[in-house]
DSSP file (Angstrom, degrees, kcal/mol; ACC not computed):
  #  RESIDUE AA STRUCTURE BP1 BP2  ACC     N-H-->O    O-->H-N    N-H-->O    O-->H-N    TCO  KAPPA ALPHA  PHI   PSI    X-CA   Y-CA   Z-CA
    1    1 A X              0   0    0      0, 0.0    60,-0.2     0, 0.0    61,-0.0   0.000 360.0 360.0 360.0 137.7    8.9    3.5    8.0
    2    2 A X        +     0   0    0     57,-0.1     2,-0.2     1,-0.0    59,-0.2   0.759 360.0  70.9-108.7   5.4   10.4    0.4    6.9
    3    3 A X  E     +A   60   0A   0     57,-2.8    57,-3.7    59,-0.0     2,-0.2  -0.783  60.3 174.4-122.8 144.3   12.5    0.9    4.2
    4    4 A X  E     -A   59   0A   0     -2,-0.2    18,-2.5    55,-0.2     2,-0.3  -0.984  27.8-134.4-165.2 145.5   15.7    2.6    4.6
    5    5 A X  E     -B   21   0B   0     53,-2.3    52,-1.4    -2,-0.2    53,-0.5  -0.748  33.6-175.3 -90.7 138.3   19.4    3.8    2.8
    6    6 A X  E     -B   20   0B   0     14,-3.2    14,-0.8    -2,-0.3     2,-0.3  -0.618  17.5-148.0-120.1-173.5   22.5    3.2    4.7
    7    7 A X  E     -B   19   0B   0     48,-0.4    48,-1.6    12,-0.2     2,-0.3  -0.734   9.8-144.5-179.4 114.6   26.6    3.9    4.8
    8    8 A X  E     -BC  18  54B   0     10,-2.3     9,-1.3    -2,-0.3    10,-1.3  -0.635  22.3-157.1 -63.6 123.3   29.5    2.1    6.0
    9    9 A X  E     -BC  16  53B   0     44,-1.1    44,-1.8    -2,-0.3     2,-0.5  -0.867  28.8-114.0-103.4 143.2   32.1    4.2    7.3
   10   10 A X  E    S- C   0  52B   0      5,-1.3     5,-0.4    -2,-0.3     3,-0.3  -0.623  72.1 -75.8 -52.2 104.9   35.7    3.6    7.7
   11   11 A X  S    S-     0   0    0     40,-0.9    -1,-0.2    -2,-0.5     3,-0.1   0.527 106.4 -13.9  -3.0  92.6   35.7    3.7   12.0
   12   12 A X  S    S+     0   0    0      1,-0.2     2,-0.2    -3,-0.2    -1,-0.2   0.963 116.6  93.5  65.6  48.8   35.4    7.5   13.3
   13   13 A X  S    S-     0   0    0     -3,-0.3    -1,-0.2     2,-0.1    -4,-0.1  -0.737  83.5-122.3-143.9-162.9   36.1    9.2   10.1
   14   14 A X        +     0   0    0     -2,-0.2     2,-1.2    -3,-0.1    -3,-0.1  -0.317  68.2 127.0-144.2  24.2   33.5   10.4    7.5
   15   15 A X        -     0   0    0     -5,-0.4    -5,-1.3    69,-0.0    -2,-0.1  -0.617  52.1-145.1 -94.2 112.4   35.1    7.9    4.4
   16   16 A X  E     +B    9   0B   0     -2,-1.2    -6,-0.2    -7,-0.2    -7,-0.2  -0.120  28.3 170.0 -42.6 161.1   32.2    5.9    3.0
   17   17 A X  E     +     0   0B   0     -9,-1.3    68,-1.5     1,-0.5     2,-0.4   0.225  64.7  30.0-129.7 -25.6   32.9    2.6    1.9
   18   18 A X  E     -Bd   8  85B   0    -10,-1.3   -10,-2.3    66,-0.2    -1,-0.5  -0.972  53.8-163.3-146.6 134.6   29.7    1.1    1.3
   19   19 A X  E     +B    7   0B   0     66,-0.7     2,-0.3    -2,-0.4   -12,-0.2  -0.752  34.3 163.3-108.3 165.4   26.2    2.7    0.2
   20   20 A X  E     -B    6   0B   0    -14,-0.8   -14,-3.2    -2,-0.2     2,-0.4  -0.973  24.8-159.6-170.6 159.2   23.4    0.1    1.0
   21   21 A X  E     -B    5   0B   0     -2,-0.3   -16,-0.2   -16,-0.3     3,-0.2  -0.976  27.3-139.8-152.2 147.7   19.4   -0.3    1.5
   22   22 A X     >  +     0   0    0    -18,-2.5     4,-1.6    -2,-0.4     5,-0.4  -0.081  67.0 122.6-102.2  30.0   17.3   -2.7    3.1
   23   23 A X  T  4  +     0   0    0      2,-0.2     2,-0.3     3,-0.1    40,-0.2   0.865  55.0  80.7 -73.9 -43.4   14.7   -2.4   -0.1
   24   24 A X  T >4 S-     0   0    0      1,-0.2     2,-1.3    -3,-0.2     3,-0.7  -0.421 123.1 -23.6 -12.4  87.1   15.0   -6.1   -0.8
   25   25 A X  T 34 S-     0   0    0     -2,-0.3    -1,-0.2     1,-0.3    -2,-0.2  -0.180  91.3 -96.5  91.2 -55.2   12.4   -7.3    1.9
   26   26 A X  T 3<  -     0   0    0     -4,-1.6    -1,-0.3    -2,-1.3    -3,-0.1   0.873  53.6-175.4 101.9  33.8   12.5   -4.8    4.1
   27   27 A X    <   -     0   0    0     -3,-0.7    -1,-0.1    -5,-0.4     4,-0.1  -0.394  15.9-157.7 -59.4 140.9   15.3   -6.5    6.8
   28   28 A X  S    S+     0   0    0      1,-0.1    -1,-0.1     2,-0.1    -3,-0.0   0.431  87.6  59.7 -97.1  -1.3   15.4   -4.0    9.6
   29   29 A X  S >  S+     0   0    0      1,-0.1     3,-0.9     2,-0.1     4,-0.4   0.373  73.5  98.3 -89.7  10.1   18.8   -5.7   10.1
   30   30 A X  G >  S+     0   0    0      1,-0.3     3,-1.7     2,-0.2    -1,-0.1   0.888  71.0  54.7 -87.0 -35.4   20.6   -5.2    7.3
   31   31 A X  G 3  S+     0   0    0      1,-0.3    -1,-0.3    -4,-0.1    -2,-0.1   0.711 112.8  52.7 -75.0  -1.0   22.7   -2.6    7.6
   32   32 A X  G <  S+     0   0    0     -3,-0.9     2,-0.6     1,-0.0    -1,-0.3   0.502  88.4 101.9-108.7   1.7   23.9   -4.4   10.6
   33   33 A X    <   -     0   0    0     -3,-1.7    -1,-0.0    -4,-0.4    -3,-0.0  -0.733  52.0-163.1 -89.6 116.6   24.6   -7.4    9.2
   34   34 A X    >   +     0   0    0     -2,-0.6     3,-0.5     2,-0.1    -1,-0.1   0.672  64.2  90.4 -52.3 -23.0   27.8   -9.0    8.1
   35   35 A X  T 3  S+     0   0    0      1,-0.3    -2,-0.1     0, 0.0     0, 0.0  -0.372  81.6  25.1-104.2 159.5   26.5  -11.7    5.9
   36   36 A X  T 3  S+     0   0    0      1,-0.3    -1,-0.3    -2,-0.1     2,-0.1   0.585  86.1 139.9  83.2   7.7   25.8  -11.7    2.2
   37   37 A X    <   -     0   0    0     -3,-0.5     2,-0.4     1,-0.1    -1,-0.3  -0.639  58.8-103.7 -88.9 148.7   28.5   -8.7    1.6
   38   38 A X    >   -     0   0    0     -2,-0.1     3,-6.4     1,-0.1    50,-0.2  -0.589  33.7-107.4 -81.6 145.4   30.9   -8.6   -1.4
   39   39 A X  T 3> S+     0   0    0     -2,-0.4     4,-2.1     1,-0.4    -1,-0.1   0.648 123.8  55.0 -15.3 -79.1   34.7   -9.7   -0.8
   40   40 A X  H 3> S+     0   0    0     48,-0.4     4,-0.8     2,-0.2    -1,-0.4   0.543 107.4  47.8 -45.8   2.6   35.8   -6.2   -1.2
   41   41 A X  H <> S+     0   0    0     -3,-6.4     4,-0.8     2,-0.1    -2,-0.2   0.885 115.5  49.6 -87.7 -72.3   33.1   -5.0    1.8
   42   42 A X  H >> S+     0   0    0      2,-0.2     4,-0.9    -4,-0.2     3,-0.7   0.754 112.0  43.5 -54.7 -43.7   34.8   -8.0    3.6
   43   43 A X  H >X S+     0   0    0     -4,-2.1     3,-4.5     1,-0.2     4,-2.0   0.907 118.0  49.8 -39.9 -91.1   38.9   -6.9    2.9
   44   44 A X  H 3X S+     0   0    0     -4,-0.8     4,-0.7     1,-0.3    -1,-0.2   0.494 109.0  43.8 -52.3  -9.0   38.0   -3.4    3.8
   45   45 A X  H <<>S+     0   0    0     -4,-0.8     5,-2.9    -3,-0.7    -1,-0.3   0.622 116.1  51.1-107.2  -7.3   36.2   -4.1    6.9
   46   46 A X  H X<5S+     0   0    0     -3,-4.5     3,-2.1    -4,-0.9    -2,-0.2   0.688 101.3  66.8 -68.8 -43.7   39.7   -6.9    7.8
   47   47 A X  H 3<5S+     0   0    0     -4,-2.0    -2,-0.1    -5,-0.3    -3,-0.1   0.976 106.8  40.0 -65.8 -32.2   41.9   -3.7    7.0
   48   48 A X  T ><5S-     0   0    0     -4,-0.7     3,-2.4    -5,-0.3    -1,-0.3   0.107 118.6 -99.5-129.4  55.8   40.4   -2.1   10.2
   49   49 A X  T < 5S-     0   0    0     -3,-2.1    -3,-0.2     1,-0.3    -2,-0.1   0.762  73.7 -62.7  80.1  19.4   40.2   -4.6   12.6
   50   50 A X  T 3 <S+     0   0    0     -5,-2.9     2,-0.4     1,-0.2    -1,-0.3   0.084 102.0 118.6  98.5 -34.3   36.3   -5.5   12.1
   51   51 A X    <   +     0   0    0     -3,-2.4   -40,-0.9    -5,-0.1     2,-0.4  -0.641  31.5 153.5-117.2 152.9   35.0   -2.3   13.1
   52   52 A X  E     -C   10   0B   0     -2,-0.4     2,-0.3   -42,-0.2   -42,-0.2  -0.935  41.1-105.9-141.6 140.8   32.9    0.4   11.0
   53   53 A X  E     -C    9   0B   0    -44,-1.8   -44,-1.1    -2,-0.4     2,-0.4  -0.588  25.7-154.5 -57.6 124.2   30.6    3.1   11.4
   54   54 A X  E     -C    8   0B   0     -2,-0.3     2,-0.3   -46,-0.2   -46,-0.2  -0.965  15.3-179.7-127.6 132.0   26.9    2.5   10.4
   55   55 A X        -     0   0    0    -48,-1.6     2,-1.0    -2,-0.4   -48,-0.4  -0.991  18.7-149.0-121.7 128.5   24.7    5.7    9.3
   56   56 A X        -     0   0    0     -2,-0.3   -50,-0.3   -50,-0.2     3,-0.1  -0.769  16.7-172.4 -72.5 106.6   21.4    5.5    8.4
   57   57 A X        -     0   0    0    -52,-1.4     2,-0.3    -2,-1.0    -1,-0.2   0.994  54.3 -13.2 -91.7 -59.6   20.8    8.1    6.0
   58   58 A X        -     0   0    0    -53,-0.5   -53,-2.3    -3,-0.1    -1,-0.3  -0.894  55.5-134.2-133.5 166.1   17.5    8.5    5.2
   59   59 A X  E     -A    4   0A   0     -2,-0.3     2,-0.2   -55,-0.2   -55,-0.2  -0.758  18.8-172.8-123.9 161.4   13.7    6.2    5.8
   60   60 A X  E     -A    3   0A   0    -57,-3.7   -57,-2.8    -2,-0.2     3,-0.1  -0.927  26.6-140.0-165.0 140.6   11.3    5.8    2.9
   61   61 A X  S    S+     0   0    0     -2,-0.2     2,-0.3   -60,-0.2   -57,-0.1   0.227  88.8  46.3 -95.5  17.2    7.7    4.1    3.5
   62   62 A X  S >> S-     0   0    0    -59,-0.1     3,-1.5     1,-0.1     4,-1.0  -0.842  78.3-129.6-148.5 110.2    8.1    2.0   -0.1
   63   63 A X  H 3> S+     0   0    0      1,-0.3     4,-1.7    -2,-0.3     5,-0.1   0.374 104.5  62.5 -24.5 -33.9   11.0    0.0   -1.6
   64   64 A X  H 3> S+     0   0    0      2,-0.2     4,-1.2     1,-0.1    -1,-0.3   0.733 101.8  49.6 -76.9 -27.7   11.0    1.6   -4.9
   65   65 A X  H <> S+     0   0    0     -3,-1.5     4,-1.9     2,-0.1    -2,-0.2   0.787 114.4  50.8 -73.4 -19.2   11.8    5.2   -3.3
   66   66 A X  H  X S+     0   0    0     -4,-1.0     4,-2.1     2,-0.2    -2,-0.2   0.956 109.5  43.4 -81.0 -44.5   14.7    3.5   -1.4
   67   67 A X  H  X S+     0   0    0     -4,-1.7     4,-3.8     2,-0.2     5,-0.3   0.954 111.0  54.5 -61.7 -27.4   16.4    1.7   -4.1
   68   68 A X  H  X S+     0   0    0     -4,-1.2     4,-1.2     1,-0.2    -2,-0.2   0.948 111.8  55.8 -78.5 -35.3   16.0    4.9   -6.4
   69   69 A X  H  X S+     0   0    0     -4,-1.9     4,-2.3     3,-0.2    -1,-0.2   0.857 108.0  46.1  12.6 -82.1   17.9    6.4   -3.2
   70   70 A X  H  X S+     0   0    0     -4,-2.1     4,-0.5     2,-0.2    -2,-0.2   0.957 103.1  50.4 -39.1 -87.1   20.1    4.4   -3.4
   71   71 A X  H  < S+     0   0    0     -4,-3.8     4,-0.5     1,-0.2    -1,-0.2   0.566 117.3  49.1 -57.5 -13.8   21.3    4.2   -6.8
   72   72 A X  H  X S+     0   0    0     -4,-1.2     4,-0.5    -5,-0.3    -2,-0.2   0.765 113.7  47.5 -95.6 -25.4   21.5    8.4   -6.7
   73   73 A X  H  X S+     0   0    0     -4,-2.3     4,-1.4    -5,-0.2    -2,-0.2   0.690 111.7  48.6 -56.1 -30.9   23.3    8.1   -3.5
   74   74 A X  H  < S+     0   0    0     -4,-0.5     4,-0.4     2,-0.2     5,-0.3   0.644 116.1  40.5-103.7 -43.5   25.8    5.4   -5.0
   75   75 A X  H  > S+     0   0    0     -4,-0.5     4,-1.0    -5,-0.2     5,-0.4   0.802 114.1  58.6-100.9 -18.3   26.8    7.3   -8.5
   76   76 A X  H  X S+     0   0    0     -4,-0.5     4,-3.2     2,-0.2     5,-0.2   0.993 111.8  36.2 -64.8 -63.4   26.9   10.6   -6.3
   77   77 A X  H >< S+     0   0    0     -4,-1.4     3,-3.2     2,-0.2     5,-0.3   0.799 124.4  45.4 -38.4-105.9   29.7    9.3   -3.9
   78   78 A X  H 3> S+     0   0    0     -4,-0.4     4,-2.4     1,-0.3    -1,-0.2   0.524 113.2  46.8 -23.4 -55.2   31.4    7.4   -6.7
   79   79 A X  H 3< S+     0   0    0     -4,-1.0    -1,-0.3    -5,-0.3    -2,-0.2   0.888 124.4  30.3 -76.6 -51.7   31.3   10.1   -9.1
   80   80 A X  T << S+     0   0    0     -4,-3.2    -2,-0.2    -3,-3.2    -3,-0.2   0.907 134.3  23.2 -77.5 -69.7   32.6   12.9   -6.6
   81   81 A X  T  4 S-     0   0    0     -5,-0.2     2,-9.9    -4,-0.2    -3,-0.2  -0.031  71.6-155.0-101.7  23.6   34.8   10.9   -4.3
   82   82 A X  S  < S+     0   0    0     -4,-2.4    -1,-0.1    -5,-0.3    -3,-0.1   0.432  81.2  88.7  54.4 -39.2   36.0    7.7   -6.1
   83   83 A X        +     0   0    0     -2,-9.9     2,-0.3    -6,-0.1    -1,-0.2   0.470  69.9  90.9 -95.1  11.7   36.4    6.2   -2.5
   84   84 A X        +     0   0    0    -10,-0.1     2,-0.4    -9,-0.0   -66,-0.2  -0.842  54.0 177.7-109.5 129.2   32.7    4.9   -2.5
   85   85 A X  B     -d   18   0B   0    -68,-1.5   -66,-0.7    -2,-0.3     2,-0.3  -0.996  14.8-167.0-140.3 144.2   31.8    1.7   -3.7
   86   86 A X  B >  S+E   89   0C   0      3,-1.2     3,-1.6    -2,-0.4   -66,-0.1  -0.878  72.3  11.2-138.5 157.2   28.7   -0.5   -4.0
   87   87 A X  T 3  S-     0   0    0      1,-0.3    -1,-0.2    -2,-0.3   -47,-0.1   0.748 128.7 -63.3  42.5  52.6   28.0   -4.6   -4.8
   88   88 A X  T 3  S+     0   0    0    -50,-0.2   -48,-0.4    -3,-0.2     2,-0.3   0.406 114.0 100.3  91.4   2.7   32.0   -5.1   -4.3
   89   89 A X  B <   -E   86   0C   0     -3,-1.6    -3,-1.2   -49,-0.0     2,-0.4  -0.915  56.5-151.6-142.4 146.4   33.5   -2.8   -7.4
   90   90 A X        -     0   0    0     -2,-0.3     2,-0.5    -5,-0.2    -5,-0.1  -0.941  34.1-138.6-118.9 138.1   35.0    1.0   -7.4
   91   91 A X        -     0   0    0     -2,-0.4     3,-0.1     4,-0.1    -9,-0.1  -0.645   7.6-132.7-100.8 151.8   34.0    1.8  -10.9
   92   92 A X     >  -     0   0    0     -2,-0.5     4,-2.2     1,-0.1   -10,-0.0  -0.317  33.0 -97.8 -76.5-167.9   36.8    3.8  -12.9
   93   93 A X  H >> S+     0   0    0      1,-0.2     4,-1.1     2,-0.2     3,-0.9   0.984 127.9  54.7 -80.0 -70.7   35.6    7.4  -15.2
   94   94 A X  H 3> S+     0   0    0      1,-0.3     4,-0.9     2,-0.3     3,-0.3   0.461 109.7  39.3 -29.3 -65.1   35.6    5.0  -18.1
   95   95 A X  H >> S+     0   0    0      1,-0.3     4,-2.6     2,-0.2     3,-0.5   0.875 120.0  47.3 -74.7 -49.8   33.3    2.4  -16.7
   96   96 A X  H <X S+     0   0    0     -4,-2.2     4,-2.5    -3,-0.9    -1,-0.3   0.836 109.2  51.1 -66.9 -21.2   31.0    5.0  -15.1
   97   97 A X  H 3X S+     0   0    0     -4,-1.1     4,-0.7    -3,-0.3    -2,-0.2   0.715 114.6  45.0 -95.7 -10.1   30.7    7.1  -18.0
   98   98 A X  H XX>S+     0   0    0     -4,-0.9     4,-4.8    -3,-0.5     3,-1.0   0.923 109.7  56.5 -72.7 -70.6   29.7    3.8  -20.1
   99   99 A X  H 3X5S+     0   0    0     -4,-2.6     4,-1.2     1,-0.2     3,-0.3   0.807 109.2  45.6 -19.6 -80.4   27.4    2.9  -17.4
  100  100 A X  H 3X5S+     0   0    0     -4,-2.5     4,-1.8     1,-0.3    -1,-0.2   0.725 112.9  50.6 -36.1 -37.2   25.6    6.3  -17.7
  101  101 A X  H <X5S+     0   0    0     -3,-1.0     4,-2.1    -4,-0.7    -1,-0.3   0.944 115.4  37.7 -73.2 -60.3   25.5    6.1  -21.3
  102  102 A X  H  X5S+     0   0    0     -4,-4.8     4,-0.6    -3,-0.3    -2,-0.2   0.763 113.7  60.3 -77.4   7.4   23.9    2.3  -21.6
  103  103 A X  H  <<S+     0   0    0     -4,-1.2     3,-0.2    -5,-0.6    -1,-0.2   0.846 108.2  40.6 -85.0 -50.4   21.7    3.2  -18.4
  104  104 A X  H >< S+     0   0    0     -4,-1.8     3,-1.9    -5,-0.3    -2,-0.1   0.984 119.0  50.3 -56.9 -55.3   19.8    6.4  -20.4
  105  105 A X  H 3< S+     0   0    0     -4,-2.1    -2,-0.2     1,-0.2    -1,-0.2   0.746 109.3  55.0 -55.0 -15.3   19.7    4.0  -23.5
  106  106 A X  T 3<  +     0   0    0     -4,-0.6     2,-0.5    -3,-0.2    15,-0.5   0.099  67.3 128.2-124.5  33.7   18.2    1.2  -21.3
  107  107 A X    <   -     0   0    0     -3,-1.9    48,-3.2    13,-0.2     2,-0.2  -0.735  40.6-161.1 -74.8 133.3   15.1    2.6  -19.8
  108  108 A X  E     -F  119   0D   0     11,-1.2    11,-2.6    -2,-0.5     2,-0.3  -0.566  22.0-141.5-127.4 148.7   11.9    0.3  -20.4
  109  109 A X  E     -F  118   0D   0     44,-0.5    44,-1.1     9,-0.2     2,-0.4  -0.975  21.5-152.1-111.5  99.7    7.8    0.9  -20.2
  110  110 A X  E     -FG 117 152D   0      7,-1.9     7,-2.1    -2,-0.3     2,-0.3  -0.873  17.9-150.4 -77.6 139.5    6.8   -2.5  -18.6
  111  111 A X  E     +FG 116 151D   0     40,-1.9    40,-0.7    -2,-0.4     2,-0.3  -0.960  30.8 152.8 -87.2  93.0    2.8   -2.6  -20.4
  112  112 A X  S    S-     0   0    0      3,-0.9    38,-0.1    -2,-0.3    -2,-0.0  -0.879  70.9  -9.0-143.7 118.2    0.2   -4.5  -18.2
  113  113 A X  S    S-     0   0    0     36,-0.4    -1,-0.1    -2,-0.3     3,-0.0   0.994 126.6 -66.3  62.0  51.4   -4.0   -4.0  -18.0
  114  114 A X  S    S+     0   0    0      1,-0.2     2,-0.3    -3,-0.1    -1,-0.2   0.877 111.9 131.0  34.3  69.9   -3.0   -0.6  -20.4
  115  115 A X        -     0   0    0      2,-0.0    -3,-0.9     0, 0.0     2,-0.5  -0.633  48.1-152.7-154.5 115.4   -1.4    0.5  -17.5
  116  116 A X  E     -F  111   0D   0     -2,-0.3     2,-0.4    -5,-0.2    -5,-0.3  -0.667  11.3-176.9 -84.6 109.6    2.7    1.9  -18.1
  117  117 A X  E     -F  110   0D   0     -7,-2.1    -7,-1.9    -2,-0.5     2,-0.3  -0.877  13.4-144.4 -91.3 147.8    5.2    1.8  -15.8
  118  118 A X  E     -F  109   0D   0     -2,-0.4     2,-0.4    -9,-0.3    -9,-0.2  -0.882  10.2-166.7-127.3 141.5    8.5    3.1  -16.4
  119  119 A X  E     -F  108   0D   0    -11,-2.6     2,-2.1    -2,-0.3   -11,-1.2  -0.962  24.1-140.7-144.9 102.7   11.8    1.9  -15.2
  120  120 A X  S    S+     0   0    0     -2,-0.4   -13,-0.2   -13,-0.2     2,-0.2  -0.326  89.6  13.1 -67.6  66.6   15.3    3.6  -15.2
  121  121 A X        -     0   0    0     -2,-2.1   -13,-0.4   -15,-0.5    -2,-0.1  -0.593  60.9-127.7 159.6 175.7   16.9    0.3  -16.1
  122  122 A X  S >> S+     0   0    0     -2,-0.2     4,-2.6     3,-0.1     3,-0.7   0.881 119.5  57.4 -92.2 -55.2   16.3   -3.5  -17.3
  123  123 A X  H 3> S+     0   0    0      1,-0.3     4,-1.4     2,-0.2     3,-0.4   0.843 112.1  36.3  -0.6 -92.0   18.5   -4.3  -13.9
  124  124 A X  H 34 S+     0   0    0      2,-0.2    -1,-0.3     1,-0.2    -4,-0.1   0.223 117.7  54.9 -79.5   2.9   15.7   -2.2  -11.3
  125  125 A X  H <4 S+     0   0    0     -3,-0.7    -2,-0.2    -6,-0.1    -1,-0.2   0.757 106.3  53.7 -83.1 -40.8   12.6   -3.7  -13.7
  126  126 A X  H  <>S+     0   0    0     -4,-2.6     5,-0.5    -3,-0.4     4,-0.3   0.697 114.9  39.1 -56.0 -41.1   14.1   -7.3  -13.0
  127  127 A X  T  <5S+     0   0    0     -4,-1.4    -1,-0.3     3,-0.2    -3,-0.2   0.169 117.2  40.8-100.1   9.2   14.0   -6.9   -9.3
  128  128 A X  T   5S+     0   0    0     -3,-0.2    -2,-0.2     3,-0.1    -1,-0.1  -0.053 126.1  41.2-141.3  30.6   11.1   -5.2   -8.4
  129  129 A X  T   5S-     0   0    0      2,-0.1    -2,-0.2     0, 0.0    -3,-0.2   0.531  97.6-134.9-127.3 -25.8    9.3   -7.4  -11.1
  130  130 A X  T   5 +     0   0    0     -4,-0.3     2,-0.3     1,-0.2    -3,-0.2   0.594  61.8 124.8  78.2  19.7   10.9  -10.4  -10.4
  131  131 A X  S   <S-     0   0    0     -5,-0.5     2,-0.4    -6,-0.1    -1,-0.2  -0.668  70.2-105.0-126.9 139.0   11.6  -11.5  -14.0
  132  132 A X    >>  -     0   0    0     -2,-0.3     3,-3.3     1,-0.1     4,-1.0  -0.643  28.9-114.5 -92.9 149.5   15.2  -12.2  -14.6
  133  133 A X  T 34 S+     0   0    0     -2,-0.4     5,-0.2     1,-0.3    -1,-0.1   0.543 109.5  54.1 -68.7 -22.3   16.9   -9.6  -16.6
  134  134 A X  T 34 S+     0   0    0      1,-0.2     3,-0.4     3,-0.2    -1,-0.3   0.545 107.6  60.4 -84.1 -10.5   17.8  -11.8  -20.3
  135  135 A X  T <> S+     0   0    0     -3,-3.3     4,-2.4     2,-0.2    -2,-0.2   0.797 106.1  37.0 -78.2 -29.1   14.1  -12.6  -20.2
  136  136 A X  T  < S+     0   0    0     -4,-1.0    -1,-0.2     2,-0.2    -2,-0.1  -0.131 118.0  55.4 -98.6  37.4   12.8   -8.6  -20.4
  137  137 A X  T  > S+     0   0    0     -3,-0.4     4,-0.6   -15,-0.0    -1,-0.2   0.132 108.8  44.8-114.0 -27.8   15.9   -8.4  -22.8
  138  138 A X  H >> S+     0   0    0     -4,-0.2     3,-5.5     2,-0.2     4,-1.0   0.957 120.3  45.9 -56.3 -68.4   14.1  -11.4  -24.8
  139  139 A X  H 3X S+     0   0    0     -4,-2.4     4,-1.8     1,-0.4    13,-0.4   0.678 105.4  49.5 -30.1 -40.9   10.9   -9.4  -24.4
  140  140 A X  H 34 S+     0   0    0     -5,-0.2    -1,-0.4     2,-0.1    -2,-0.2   0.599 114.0  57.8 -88.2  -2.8   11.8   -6.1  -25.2
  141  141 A X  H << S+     0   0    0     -3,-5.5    -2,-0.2    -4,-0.6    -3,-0.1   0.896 117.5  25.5 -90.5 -43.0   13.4   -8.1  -28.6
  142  142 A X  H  < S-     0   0    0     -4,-1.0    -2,-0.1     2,-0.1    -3,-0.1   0.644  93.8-134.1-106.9   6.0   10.4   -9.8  -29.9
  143  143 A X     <  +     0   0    0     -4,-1.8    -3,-0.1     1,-0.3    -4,-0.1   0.477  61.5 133.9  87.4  -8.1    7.6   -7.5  -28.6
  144  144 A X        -     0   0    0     -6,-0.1     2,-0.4     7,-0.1     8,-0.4  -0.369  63.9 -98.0 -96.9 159.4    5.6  -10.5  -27.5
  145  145 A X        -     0   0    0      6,-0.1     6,-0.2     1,-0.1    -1,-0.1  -0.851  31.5-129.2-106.9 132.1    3.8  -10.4  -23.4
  146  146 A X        -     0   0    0      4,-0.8    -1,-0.1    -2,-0.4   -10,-0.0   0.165  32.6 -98.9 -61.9 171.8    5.7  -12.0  -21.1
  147  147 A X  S    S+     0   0    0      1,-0.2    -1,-0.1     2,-0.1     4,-0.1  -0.150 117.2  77.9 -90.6  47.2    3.4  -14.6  -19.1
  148  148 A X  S    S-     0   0    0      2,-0.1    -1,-0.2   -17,-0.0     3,-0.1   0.052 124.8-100.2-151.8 -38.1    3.2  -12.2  -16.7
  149  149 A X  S    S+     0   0    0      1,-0.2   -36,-0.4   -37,-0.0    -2,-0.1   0.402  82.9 146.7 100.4 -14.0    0.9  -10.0  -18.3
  150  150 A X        +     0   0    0    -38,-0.1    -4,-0.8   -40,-0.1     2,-0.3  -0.158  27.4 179.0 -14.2 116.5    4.4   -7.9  -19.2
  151  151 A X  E     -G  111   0D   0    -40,-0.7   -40,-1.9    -6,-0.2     2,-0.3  -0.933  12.0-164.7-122.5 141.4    4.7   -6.3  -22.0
  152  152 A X  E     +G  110   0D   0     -8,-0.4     2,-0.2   -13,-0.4   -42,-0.2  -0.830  16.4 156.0-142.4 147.6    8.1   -4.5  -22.5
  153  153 A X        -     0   0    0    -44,-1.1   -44,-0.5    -2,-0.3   -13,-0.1  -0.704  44.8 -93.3 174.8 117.1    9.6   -1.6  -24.9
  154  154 A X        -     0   0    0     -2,-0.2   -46,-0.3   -46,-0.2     2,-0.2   0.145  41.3-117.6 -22.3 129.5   12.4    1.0  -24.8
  155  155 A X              0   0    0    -48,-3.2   -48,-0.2   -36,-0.1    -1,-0.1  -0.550 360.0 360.0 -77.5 139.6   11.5    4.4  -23.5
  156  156 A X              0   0    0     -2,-0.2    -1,-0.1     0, 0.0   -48,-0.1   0.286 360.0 360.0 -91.1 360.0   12.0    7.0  -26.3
């Protein structure tokens, strides 16, 4: 399988610090790689001396079951234990319980050859469409098909 969710651990303890996926491409190095992490990844992994735990948690043969993975792995940690953090930010209740809220409201039906897909976010449409995310917020404004073949509208 080539797609796969991971977690950084604070050295020989079981405290997460980082949830992570190789869905993007399909590296089979990434969860072993230093480069491309945000600043907080890089402090916490200075606070002990360089060294970390890497777990693979589970393999997924498609890119879209690993990021969706992911992101249910990432608001479970955060949401029980606070001490879990993902793209460099520990979100407070506030922030997550806004997240949640504009996340239901901002599920999209991309439209293409009558055939609907549906997307728990503008965010996870953007990436695994390739279309940057203030163009399928244009889209979804004036109803008009992306050149793409796209056509885009809020899920009810």
């Amino acid at each position: 399988m080539k797609y796969y969710v991971y977690v950084h651990k604070i050295k020989n303890t079981d405290i997460m610090f980082y949830v992570g996926s190789n869905w993007q491409g399909g590296n089979p190095n990434r969860a072993y790689e230093k480069i491309k992490r945000p600043k907080k990844w890089l402090d916490e992994v200075a606070k002990h001396n360089g060294e970390y735990d890497i777990e693979i948690i589970a393999y997924f043969d498609n890119h879209k079951a690993a990021y969706h993975y992911e992101m249910k792995l990432m608001a479970r940690y955060q949401d029980d234990y606070n001490w879990c953090w993902c793209n460099g930010e520990r979100k407070t209740n506030e922030l997550k319980a806004k997240i949640r809220k504009s996340s239901l409201s901002r599920k999209i039906i991309a439209t293409k050859d009558s055939e609907n897909t549906v997307y728990d976010s503008i965010r996870y449409a953007s990436e695994l469409l390739n279309i940057k995310r203030p163009t399928i917020h244009h889209y979804l404004k004036t109803g008009k098909q992306h050149s793409t073949g796209y056509c885009f509208k809020y899920y009810d």
